[in-house]
C-alpha positions as CSV (number, residue, x, y, z in Angstrom):
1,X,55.7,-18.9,-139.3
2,X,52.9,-16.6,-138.3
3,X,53.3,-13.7,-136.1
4,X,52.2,-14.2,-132.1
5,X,48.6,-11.4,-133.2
6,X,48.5,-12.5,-136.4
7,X,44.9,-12.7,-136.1
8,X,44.2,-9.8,-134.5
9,X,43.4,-6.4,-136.5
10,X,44.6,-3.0,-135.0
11,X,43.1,0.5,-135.6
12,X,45.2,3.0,-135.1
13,X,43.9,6.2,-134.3
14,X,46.5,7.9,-132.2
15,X,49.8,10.2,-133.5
16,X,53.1,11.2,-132.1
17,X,55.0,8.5,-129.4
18,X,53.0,6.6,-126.8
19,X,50.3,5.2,-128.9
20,X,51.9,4.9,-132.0
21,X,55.1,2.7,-130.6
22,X,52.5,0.6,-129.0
23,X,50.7,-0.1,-132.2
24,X,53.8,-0.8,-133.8
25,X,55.1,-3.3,-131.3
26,X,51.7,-4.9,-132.5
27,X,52.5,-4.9,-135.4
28,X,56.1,-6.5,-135.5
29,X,54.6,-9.5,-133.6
30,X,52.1,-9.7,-136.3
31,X,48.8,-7.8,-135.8
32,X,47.3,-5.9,-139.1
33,X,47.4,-2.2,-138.1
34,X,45.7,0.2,-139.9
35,X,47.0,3.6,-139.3
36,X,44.2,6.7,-139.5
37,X,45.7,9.8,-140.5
38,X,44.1,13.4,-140.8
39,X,44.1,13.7,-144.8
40,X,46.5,15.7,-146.2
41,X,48.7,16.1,-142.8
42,X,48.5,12.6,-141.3
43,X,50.6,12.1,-137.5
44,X,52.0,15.1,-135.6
45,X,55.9,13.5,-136.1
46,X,55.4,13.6,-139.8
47,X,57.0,16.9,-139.7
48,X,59.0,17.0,-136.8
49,X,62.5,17.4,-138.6
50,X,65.0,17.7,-139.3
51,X,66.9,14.9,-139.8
52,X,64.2,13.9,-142.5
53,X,64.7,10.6,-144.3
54,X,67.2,11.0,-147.9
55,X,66.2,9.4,-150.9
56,X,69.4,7.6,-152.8
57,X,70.4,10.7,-154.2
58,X,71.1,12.1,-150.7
59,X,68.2,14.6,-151.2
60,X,65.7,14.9,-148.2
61,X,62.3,13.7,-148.4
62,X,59.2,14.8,-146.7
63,X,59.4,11.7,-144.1
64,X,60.6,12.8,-140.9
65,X,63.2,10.0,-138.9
66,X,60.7,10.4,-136.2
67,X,58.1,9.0,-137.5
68,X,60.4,6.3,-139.4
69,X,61.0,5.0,-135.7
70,X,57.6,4.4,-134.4
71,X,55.7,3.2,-137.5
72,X,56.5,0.6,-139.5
73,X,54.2,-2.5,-140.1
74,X,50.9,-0.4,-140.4
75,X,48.8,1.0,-143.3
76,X,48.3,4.2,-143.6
77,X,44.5,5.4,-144.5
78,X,43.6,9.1,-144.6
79,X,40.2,9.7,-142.9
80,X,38.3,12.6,-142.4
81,X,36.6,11.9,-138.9
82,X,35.2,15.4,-139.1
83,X,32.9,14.2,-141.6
84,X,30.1,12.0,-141.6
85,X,31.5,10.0,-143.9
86,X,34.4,9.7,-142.2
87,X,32.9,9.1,-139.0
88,X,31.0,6.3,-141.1
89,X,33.9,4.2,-142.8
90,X,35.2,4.1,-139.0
91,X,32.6,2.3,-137.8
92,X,32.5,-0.4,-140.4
93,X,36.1,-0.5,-140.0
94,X,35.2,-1.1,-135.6
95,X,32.9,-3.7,-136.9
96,X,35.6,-5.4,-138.5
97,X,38.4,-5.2,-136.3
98,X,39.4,-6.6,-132.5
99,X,41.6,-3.3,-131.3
100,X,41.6,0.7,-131.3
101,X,43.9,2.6,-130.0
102,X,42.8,6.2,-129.6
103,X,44.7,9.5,-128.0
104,X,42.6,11.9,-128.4
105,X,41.9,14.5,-125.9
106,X,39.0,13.0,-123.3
107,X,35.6,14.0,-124.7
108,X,36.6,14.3,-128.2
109,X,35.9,11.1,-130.3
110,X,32.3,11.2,-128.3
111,X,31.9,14.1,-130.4
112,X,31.7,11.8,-133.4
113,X,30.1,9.0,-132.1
114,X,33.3,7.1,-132.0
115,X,33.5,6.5,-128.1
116,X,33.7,3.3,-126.9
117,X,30.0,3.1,-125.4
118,X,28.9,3.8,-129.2
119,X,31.4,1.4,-131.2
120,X,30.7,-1.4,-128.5
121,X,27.0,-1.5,-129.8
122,X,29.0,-2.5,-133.0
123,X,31.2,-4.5,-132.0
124,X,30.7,-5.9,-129.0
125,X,34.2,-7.3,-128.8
126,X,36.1,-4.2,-129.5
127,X,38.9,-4.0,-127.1
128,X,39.3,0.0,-126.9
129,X,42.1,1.6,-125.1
130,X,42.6,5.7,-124.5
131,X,45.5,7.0,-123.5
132,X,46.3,10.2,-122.4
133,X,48.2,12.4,-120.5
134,X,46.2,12.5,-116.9
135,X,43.6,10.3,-117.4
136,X,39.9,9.9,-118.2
137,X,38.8,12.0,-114.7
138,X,40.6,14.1,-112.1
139,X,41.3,17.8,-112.4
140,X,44.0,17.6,-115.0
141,X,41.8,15.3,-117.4
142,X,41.4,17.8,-119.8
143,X,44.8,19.3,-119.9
144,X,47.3,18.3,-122.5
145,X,50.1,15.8,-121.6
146,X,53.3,15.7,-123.5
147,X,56.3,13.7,-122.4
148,X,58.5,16.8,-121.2
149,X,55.3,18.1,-118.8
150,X,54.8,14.4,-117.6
151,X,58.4,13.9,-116.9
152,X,58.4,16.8,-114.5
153,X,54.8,16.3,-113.2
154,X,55.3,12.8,-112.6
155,X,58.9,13.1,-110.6
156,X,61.3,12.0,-112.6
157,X,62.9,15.1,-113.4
158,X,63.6,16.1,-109.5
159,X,65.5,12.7,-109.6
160,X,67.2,13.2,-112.9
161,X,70.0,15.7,-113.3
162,X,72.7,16.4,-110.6
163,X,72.5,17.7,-107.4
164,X,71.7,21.1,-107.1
165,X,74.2,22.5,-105.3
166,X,76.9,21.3,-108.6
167,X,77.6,22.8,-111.1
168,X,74.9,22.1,-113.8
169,X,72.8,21.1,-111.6
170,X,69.2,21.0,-111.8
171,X,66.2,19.0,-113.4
172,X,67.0,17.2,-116.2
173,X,64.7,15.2,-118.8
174,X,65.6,12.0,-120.2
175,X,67.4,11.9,-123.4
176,X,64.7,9.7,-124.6
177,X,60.7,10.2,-124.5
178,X,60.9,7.5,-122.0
179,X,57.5,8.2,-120.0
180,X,55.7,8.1,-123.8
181,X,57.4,4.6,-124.3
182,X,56.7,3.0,-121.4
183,X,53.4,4.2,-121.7
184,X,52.9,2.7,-124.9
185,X,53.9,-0.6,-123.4
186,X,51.9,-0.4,-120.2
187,X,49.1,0.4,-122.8
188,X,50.1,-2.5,-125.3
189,X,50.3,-4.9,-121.3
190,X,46.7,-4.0,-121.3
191,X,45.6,-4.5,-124.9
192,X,47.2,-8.4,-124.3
193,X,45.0,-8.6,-121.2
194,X,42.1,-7.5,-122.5
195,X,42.3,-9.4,-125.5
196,X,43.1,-12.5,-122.9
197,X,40.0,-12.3,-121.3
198,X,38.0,-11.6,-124.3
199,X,39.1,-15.1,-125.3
200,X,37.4,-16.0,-122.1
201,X,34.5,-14.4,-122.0
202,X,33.9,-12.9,-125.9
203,X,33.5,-9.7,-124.3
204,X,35.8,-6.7,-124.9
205,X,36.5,-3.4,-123.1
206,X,37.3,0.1,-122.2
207,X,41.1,0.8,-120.9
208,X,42.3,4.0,-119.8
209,X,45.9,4.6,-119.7
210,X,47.3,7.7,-118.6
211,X,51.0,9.5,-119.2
212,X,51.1,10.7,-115.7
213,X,49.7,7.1,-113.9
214,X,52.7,5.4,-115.8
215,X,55.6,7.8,-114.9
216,X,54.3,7.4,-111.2
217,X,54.6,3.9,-111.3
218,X,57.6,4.0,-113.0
219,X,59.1,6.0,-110.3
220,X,60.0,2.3,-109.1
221,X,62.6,2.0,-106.0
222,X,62.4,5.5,-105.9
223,X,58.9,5.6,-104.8
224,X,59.0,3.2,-103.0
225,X,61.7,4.2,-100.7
226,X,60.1,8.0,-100.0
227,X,56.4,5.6,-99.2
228,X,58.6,3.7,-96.6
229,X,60.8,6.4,-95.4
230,X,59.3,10.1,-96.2
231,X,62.2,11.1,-97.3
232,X,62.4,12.8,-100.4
233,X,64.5,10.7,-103.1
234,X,66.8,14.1,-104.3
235,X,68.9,14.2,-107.9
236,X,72.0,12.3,-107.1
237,X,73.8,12.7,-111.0
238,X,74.8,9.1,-111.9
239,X,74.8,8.0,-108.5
240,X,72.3,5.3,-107.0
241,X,70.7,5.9,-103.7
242,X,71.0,2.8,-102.6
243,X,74.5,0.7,-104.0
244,X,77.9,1.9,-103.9
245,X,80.0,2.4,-106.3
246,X,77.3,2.3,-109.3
247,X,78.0,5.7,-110.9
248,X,80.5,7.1,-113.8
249,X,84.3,7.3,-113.0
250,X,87.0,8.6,-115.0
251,X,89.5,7.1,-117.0
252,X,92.8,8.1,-118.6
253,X,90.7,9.1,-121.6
254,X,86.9,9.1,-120.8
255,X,84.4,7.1,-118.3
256,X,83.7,4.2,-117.0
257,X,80.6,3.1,-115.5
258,X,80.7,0.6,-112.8
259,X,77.6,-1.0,-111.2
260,X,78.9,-3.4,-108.7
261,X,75.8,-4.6,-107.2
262,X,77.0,-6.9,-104.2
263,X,79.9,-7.7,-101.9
264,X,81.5,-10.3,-103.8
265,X,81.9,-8.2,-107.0
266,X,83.2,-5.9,-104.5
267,X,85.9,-7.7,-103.6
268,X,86.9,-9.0,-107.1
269,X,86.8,-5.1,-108.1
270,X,89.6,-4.2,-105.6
271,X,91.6,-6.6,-106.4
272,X,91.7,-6.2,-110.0
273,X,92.4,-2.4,-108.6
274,X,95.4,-3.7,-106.9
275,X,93.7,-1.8,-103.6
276,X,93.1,-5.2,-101.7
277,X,92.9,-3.4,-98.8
278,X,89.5,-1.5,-99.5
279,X,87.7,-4.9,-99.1
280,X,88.5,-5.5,-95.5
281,X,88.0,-2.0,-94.6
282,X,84.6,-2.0,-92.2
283,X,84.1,1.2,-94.0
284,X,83.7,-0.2,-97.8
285,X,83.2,-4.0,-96.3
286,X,79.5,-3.9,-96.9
287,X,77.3,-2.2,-98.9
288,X,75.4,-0.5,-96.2
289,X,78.8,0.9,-95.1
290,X,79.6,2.2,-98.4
291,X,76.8,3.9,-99.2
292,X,77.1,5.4,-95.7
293,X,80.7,6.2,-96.9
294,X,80.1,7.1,-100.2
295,X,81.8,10.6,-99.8
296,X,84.8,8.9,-98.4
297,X,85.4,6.2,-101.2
298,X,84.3,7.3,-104.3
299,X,86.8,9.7,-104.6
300,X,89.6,6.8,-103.7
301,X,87.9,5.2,-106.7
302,X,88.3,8.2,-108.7
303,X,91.8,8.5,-108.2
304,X,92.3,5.2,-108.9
305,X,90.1,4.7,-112.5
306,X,92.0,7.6,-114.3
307,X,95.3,5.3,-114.4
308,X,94.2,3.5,-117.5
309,X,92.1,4.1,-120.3
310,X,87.8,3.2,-120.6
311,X,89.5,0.0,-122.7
312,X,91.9,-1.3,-119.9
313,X,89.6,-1.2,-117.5
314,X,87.1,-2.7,-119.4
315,X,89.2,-6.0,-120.4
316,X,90.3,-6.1,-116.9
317,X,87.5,-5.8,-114.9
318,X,85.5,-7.5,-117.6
319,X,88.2,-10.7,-116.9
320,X,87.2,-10.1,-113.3
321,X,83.8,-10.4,-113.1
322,X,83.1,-6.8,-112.8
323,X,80.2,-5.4,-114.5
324,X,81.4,-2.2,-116.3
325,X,81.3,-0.9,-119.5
326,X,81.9,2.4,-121.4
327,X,79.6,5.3,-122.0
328,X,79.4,5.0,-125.8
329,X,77.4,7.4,-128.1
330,X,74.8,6.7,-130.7
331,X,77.1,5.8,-133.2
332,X,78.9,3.7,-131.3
333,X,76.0,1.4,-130.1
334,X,76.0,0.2,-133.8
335,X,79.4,-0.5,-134.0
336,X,79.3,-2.5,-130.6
337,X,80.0,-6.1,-131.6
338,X,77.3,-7.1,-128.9
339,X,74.4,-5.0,-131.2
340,X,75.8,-6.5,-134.3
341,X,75.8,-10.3,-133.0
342,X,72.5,-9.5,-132.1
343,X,71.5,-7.7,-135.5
344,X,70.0,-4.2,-133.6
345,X,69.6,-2.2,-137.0
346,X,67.8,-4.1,-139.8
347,X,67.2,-2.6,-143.4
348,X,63.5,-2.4,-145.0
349,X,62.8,-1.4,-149.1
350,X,60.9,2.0,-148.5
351,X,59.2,3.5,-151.5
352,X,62.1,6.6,-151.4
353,X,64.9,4.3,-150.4
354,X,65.4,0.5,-150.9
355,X,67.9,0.1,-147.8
356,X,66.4,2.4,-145.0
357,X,67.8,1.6,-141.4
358,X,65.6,1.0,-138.3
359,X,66.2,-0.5,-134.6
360,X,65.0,-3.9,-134.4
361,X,62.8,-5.6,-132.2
362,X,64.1,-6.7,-129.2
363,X,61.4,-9.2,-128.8
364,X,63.0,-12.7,-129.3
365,X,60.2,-16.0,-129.3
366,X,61.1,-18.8,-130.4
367,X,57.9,-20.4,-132.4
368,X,56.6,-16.5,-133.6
369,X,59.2,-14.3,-134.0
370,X,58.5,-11.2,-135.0
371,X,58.6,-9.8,-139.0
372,X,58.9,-6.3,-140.7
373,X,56.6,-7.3,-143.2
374,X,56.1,-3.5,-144.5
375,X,58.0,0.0,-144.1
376,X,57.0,2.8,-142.4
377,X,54.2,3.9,-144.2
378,X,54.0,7.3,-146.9
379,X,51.0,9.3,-145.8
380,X,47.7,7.4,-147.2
381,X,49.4,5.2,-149.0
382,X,47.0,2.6,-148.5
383,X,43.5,4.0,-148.4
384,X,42.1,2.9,-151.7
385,X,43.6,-0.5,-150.8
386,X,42.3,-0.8,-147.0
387,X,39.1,0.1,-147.8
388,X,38.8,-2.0,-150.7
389,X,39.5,-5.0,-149.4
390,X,37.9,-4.4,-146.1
391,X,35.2,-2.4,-146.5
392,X,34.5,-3.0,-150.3
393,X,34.3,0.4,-151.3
């Protein structure tokens, strides 16, 4: 079966996170991407290692686990945009393609006469999308935007982290570069729009999409609640602002998370606690009187969850109807049965290794499902052959 954008051809123009996992996510469902890479140093996350990918003698390579994770099915051309000829084989690659995907710093790519108002003349069906840390206009437009800055510019971090006044407290980034994923997916949202309404109209066009825009929305509940109430959401730890008890709680030999969302599960919690009698309490009864109690029952909780171990409490409250789970590390994601029914790390031939290990897809359709047709690719590895069979050179 084909892929959902098998018909659809992707230059990619843009390095490190955001842009590339967008691309990529493109790719899986079935677009061609072609990758352009400075020659002869290609993305940023080439060389951010260690841990760099071993060959099967053990011995590392020069391809960085970073860049393993956001780059499979693509092509990797080298291109010299700096040169005319560069600048050239670009254009004849625009005129022959539906998507770009750009992250350049605003202003730049004008500079070769690879801005959208330019390649449009080619190809009036271009869908061309820019994304950046603050933005085509505004004060910050031309200031860099990493991840890091855009998590504390854009809120998150004075909501992340615990409270201030505990100890550790302070901001706190996400363990993830979450703001440049959800970027690239806001980004990829509008690439599927655009190309939408170009089958509507033939016509493609310009998106912006911008680090700090997407955090801000992202902000979510939190947001919301300050626009409603002006008060500002603070860091909380692993607490919710807004349901009680959703946080971490100890166990006899770790944590427990519990993220009881309504009254009912409630209920079914303290009995399976064998403290019946926190349900009919008007304190704990409701969930507006627990979180306005919060100080007074989490600590019952507390006392209660270190009596058995992460494992006990998890069959029990699992038997319940209480959602729970543990707080597993890395390596213990891959060993959860749930991530193995659901096959979460696959295994692609690389040119240095024949069984290298990625994270899935977690796209699922039915009549296209998605493929990894080709590994993540070795710098240029494919620019006689792109341009060959594209361009006829």
């Amino acid at each position: 079966m084909s892929g959902a954008l098998s018909d659809i051809r992707v230059l990619d123009l843009t390095r490190v996170l955001a842009g590339p996992w967008a691309a990529q996510v493109m790719g899986d469902l079935g677009a061609e991407v072609i990758k352009v890479e400075r020659p002869g140093r290609g993305d940023d996350t080439r060389g951010w290692g260690p841990p760099y990918l071993e060959d099967a003698e053990g011995r590392p390579t020069s391809e960085s686990a970073y860049f393993l994770g956001a780059n499979r099915n693509k092509r990797s051309v080298e291109i010299d945009i700096s040169r005319a000829e560069g600048q050239e084989q670009i254009r004849q690659l625009v005129a022959k393609s539906d998507v770009l995907l750009e992250n350049f710093k605003v202003g730049d790519l004008a500079r070769y006469g690879l801005d959208y108002d330019t390649l449009s003349e080619i190809n009036p069906r271009l869908v061309y999308c820019s994304i950046t840390g603050f933005g085509q206009n505004g004060p910050y437009a031309g200031k860099p935007g990493y991840d890091f800055l855009i998590q504390a510019m854009g809120g998150l971090m004075s909501i992340t982290g615990r409270p201030d006044d505990q100890p550790g407290g302070g901001p706190m980034k996400s363990g993830v570069a979450l703001t440049d994923i959800t970027t690239g997916l806001y980004a990829l949202v509008a690439v599927l729009a655009a190309l939408n309404r170009r089958h509507q109209t033939g016509q493609g066009q310009y998106i912006d999409v911008a680090l700090f825009d997407v955090q801000v929305a992202c902000l979510a509940n939190q947001a919301s609640a300050y626009l409603t109430s002006g008060r500002v959401p603070r860091r909380m730890g692993n607490a919710h602002p807004s349901i009680v008890p959703y946080e971490d709680f100890p166990t006899a030999d770790g944590e427990i998370i519990l993220t009881i969302g309504n009254d009912q599960q409630f209920a079914r919690f303290c009995e399976a606690a064998g403290q019946a009698q926190w349900k009919d309490d008007a304190r704990f009864a409701t969930n507006a009187a627990r979180v306005e109690h919060r100080k007074v029952l989490v600590p019952l909780i507390r006392q209660a969850t270190v009596m058995r171990t992460t494992d006990e409490w998890v069959a029990l409250l699992d038997a319940a109807g209480v959602p729970c789970g543990p707080v597993n590390s890395i390596d213990d994601v891959f060993r959860d049965p749930q991530a193995q029914h659901r096959d979460l790390r696959i295994t692609v031939a690389h040119p240095l290794k024949h069984d290298l290990s990625l994270v899935a897809s977690p796209l699922r359709l039915s009549e296209s499902p998605v493929a990894y047709r080709r590994p993540p690719p070795m710098l240029g590895e494919h620019t006689d052959e792109v341009l060959r069979e594209i361009l006829g050179d």
